[in-house]
C-alpha positions as MATLAB code, in Angstrom:
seq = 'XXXXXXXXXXXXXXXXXXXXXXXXXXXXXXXXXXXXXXXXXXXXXXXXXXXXXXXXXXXXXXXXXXXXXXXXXXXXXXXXXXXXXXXXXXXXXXXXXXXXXXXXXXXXXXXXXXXXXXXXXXXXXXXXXXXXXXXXXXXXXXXXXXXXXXXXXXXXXXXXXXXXXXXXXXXXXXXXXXXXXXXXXXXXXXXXXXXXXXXXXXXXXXXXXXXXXXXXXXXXXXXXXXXXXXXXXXXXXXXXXXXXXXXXXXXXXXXXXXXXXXXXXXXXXXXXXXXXXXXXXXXXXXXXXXXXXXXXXXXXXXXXXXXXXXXXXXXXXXXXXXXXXXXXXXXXXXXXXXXXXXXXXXXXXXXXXXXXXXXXXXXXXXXXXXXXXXXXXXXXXXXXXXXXXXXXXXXXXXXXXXXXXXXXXX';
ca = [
     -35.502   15.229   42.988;
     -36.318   18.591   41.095;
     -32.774   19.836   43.117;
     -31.378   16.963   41.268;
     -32.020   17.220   37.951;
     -31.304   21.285   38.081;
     -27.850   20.410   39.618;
     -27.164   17.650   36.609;
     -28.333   20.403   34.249;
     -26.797   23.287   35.596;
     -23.640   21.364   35.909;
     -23.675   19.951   32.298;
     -24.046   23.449   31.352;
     -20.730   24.220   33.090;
     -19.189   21.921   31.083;
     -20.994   22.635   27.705;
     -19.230   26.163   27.959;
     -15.577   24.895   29.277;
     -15.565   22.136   26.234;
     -16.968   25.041   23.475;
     -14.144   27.121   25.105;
     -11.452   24.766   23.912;
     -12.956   24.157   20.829;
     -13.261   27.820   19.262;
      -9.448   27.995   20.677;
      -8.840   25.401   18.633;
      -9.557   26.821   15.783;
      -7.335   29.658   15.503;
      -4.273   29.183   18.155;
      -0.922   27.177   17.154;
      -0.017   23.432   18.632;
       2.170   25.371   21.387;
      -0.535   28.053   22.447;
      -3.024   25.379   23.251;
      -0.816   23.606   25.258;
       0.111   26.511   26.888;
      -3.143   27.543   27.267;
      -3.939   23.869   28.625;
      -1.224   24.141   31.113;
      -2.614   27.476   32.523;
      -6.114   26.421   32.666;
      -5.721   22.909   34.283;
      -1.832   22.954   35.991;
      -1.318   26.460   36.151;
      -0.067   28.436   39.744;
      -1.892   31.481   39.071;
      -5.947   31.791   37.981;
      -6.814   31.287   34.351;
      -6.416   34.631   32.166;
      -9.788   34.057   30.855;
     -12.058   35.437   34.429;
     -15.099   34.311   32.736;
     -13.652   30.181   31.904;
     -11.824   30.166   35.196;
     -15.229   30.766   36.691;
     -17.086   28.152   34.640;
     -13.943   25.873   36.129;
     -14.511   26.964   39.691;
     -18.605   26.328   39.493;
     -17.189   22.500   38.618;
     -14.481   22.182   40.422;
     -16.169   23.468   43.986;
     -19.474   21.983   42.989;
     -20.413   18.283   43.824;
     -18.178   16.470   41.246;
     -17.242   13.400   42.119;
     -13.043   12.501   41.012;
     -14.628   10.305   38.671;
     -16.950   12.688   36.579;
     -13.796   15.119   36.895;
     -11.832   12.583   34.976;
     -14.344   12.408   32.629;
     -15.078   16.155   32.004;
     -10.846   16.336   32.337;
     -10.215   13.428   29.684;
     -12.608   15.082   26.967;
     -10.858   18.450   27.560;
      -7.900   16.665   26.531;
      -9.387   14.905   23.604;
     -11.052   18.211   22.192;
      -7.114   19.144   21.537;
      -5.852   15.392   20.262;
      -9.041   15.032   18.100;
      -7.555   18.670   16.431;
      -3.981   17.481   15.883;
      -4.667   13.608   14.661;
      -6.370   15.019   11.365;
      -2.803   16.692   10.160;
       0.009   14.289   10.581;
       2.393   17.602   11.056;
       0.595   18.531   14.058;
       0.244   14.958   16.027;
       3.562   15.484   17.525;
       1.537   17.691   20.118;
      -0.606   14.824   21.418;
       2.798   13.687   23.140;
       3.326   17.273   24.360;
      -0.090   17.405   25.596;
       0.064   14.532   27.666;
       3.281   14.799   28.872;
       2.390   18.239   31.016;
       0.715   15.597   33.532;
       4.290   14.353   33.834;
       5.290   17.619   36.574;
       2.978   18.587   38.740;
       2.893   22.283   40.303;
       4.525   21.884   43.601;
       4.000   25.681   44.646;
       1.423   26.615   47.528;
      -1.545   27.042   45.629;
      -2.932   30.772   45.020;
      -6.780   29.639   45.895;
      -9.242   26.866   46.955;
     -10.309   26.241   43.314;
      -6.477   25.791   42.575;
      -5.927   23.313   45.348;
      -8.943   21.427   44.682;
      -8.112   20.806   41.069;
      -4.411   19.488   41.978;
      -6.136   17.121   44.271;
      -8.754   16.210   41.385;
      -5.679   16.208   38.583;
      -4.242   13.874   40.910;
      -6.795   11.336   40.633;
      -6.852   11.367   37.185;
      -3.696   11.112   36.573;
      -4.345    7.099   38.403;
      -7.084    6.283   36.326;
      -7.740    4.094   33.606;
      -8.861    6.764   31.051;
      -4.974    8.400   31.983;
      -3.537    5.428   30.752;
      -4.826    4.605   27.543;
      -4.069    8.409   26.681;
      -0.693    7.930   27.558;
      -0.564    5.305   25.264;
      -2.301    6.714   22.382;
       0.322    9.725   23.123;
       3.166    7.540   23.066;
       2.679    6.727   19.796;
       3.168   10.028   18.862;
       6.549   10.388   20.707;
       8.880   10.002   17.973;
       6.823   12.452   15.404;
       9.240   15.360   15.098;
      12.313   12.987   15.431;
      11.308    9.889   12.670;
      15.205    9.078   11.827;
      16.035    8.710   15.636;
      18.134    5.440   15.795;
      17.656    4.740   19.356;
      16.639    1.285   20.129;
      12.844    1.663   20.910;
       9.987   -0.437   22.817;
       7.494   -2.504   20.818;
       4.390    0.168   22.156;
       6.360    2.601   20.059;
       5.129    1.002   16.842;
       1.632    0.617   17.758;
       0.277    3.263   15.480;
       1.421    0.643   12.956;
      -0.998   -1.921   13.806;
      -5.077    0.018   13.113;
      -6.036   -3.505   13.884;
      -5.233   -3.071   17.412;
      -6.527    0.516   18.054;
      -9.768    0.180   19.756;
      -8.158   -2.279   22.213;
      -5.433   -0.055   23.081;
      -6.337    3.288   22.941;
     -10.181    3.145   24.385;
     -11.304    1.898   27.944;
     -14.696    0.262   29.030;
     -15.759    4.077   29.906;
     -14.648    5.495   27.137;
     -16.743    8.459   25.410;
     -18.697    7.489   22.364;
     -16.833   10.936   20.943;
     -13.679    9.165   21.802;
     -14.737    5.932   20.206;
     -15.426    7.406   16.695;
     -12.263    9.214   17.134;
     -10.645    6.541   17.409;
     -12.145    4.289   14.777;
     -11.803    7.328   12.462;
      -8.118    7.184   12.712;
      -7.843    3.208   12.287;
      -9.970    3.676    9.161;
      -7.816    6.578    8.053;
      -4.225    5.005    8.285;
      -5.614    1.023    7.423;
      -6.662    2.381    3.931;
      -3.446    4.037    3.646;
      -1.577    0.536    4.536;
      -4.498   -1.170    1.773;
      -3.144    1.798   -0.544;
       0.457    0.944   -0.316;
      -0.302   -2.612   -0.679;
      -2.344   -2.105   -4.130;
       0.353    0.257   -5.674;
       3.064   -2.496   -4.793;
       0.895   -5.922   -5.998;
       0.149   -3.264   -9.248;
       3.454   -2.388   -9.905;
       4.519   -5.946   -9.780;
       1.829   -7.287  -11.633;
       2.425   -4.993  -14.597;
       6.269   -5.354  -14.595;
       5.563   -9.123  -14.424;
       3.111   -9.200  -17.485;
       4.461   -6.571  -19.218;
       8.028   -7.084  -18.770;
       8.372   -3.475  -17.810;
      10.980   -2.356  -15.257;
       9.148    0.278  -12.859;
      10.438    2.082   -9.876;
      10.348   -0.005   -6.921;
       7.660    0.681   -4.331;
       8.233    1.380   -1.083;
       8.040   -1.636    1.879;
       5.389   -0.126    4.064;
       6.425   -2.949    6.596;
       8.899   -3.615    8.905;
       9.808   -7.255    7.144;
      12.516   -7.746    5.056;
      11.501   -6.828    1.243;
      12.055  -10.950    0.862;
       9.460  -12.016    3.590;
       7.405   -9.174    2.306;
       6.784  -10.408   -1.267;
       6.743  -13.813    0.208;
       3.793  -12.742    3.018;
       1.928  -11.185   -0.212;
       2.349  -13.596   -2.586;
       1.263  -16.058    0.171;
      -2.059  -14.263    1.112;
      -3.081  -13.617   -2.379;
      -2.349  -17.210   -4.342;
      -3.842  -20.514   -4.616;
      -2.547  -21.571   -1.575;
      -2.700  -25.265   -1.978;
      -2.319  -25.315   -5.453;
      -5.815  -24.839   -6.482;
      -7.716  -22.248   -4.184;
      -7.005  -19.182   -3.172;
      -7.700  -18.651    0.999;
     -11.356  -17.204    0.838;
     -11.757  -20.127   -1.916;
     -11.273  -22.754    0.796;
     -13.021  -20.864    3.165;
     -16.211  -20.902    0.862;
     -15.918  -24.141   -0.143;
     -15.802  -25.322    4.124;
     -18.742  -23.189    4.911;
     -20.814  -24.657    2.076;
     -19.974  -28.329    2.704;
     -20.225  -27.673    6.671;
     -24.033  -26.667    6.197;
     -24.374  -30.412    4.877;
     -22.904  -31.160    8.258;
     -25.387  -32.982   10.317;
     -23.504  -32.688   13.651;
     -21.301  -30.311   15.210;
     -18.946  -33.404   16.284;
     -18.482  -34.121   12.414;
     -18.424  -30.717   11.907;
     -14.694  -30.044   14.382;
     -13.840  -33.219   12.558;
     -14.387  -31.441    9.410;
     -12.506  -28.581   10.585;
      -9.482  -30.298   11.743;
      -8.947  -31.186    8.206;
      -9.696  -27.940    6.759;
      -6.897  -26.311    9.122;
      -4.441  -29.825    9.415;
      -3.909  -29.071    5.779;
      -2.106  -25.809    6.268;
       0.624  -27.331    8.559;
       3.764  -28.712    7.633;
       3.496  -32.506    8.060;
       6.810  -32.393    9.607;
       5.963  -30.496   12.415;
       2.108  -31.464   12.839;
       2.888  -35.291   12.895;
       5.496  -34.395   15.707;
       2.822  -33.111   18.059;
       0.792  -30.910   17.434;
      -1.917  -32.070   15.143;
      -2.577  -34.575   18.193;
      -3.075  -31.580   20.109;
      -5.193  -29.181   17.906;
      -7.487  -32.352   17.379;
      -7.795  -32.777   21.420;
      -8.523  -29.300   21.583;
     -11.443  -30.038   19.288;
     -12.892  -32.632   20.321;
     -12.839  -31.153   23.549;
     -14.216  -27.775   23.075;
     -18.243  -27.473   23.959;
     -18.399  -31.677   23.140;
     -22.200  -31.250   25.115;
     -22.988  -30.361   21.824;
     -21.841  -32.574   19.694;
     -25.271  -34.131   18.783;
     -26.575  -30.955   17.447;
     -26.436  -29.197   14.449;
     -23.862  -26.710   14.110;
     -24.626  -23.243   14.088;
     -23.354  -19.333   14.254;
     -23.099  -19.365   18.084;
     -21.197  -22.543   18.106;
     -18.899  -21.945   15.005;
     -17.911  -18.765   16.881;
     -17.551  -20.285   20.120;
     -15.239  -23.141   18.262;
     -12.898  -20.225   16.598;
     -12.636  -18.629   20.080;
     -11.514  -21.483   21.455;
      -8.756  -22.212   18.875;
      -7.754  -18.761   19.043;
      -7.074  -19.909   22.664;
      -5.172  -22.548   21.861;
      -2.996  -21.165   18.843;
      -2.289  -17.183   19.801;
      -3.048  -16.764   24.017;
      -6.359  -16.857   25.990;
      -6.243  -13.236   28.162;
      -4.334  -10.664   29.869;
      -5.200  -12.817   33.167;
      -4.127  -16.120   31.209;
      -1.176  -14.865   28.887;
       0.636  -18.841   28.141;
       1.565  -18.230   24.375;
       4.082  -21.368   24.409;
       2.255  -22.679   21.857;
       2.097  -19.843   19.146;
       5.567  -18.880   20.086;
       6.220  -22.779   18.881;
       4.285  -22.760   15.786;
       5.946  -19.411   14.649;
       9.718  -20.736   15.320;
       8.557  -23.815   13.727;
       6.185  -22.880   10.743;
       6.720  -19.202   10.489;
       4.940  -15.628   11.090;
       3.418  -15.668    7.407;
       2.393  -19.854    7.554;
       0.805  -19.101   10.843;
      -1.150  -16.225   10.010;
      -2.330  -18.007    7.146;
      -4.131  -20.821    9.680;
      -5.532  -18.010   11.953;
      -6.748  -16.283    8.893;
      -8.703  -19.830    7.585;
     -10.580  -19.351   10.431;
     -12.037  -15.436   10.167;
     -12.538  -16.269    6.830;
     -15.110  -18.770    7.936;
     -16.801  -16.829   10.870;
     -15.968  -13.110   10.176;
     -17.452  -12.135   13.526;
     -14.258  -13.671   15.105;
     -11.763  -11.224   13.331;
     -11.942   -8.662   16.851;
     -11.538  -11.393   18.825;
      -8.228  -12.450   16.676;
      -7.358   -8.863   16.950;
      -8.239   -9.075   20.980;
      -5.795  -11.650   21.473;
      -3.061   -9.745   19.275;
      -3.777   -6.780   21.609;
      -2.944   -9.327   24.656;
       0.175  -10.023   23.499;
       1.291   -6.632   22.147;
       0.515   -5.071   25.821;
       2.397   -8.384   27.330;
       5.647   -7.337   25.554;
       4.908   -3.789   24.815;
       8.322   -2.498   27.209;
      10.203   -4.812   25.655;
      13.081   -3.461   22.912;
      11.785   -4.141   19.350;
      14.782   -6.418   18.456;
      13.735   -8.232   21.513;
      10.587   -9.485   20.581;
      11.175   -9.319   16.443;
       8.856  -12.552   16.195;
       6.092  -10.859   17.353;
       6.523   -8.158   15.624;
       6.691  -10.352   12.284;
       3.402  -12.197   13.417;
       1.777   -8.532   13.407;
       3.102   -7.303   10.259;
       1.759  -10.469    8.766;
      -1.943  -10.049   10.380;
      -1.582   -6.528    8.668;
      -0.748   -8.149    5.106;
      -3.448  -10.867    5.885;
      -6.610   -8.673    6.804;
      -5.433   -5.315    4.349;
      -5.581   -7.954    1.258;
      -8.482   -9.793    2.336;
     -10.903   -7.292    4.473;
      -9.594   -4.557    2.452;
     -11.392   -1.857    0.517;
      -9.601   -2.945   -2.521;
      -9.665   -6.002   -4.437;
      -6.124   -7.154   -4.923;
      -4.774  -10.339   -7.392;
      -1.445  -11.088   -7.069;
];
């Protein structure tokens, strides 16, 4: 046991020094001596210049490391670099760069054991999970030194678009906490520059509206037409039915379903609340039969008891089910792809967002099943799979105006 913990220690150590090596490099050396410097430490064909690191290396490679702990020690190496470069957007083209020097392997004989026993140990990590989502956060990056490229490009290209859908993409169930707050950090950082864009445009409208003033236009920080844009804002910010604004009618639902003395009055309850947001001419056709099946359906063992946070959630989840997709294992989407061709991205948003707006906790799982369908079609050409990526724009509209930082009137 005491062997134990001194071999945990002494290894940890051995790591402690290999991760503050990259860091203090960090601070002074260029995008392109890092990588270099990455390259000869970790995929090199000759020993690291650095006798000292390339011993701390050695002690880890040649010690008792499992491939797994390697890919862990190997995976915050890389992120010591990426977490450098996503602070200053001039730099982040170098997180593709990065990455990519896993793409060609050294093929030479190797000049030592150490070497040889790191290909093998690169190898593995190269299969693993962790590999993947870093290729994917680094694909995002791809196109940063070459923004007016007109080559037709996948939908995972435009992920960095979505902050929504960051912690789903970009992190795995083993992912570091340092990697997690990374991550977060940089969905915080470019969602309240989306919120900021958003404010300047509803402002500059507002004003030349009341005013009568004719102001500069504002950019379209989407990827909708400036038409569905203005309609999507305008739509998400207004009294919806008339009267109410959406987290109007959300209030007024939650207060009248506490009055509720059964959860089977309560879905009957709800069906109105979200019936009311679909076209008559397509619900009466079919699917307002349907959502209310779905309903009446979902956890009915209950329906004698009072409803409460658990089973609210539970109900959203389901209809979230129903409306977007279920999982990565159960991908149908028929019916969402038939709501948007029928009702439209912005319309259908607007349902989806009734129900966050009642049970906030169910805004990941929304986001969860966005994920779903963003890695379902992610290889596919943009122009391919335009609906979807209307339905995403207008989930970015939807939460940015209404979980924003900002208060915004339209």
């Amino acid at each position: 046991m005491i062997n134990s913990i001194g071999f945990n220690s002494y290894k940890s150590l051995d790591e402690q020094k290999l991760y503050t090596h990259l860091q203090n490099c960090a601070k002074t050396e260029s995008p392109q001596q890092l990588i270099q410097r990455f390259r000869n430490l970790f995929l090199g064909e000759v020993e690291y210049q650095d006798p000292e690191v390339w011993a701390i290396l050695s002690q880890i490679v040649d010690g008792d490391f499992s491939q797994q702990e390697f890919s862990h020690v190997l995976n915050r190496c890389c992120y010591i670099l990426i977490n450098c470069w996503l602070k200053r957007r001039k730099l982040q083209w170098a997180i593709y760069e990065l990455v990519q020097l896993f793409e060609v392997l050294p093929t030479g004989l190797p000049p030592c054991w150490t070497a040889k026993r790191l290909r093998s140990l690169v190898k593995h990590f190269i299969q693993s999970e962790q590999y993947h989502a870093l290729r994917r956060l680094a694909k995002a990056f791809k196109d940063c030194k070459n923004t007016e490229s007109s080559e037709t490009k996948n939908l995972d290209s435009l992920i960095i678009r979505y902050p929504y859908l960051y912690e789903h993409f970009f992190l795995t169930d083993d992912s570091s906490d340092e990697q997690r707050q990374e991550i977060r950090m940089m969905r915080n950082r470019n969602q309240l520059r989306f919120e900021h864009d958003l404010h300047q445009y509803v402002t500059n409208q507002t004003h030349s509206r009341e005013q009568g003033l004719i102001l500069l236009p504002t950019k379209n920080p989407t990827l909708l037409s400036d038409k569905k844009y203005y309609s999507a804002i305008n739509h998400f910010t207004s009294k919806v039915d008339g009267h109410h604004t959406y987290p109007e009618l959300a209030k007024q639902f939650v207060q009248q379903s506490r009055r509720t003395r059964s959860y089977r009055t309560f879905k009957e309850e709800l069906y109105e609340y979200l019936s009311t947001s679909i076209d008559p001419k397509y619900g009466k056709n079919r699917f307002n039969k349907r959502l209310y099946q779905v309903l009446q359906d979902t956890l009915n063992h209950n329906d004698s008891q009072k409803v409460n946070d658990s089973l609210l959630a539970g109900t959203c989840r389901k209809l979230f089910n129903f409306m977007v997709v279920e999982s990565s294992q159960q991908p149908n989407h028929f019916v969402f792809v038939d709501l948007l061709n029928n009702l439209g991205a912005t319309s259908v948003t607007g349902t989806l967002l009734k129900l966050v707006l009642i049970c906030r906790k169910v805004k990941r799982d929304l986001e969860k099943r966005f994920s779903v369908l963003f890695n379902h079609y992610a290889t596919f050409s943009q122009d391919k799979v335009f609906w979807l990526v209307e339905a995403l724009e207008n989930v970015n509209i939807a939460f940015g105006l209404n979980f924003g930082s900002k208060k915004i009137l339209f």
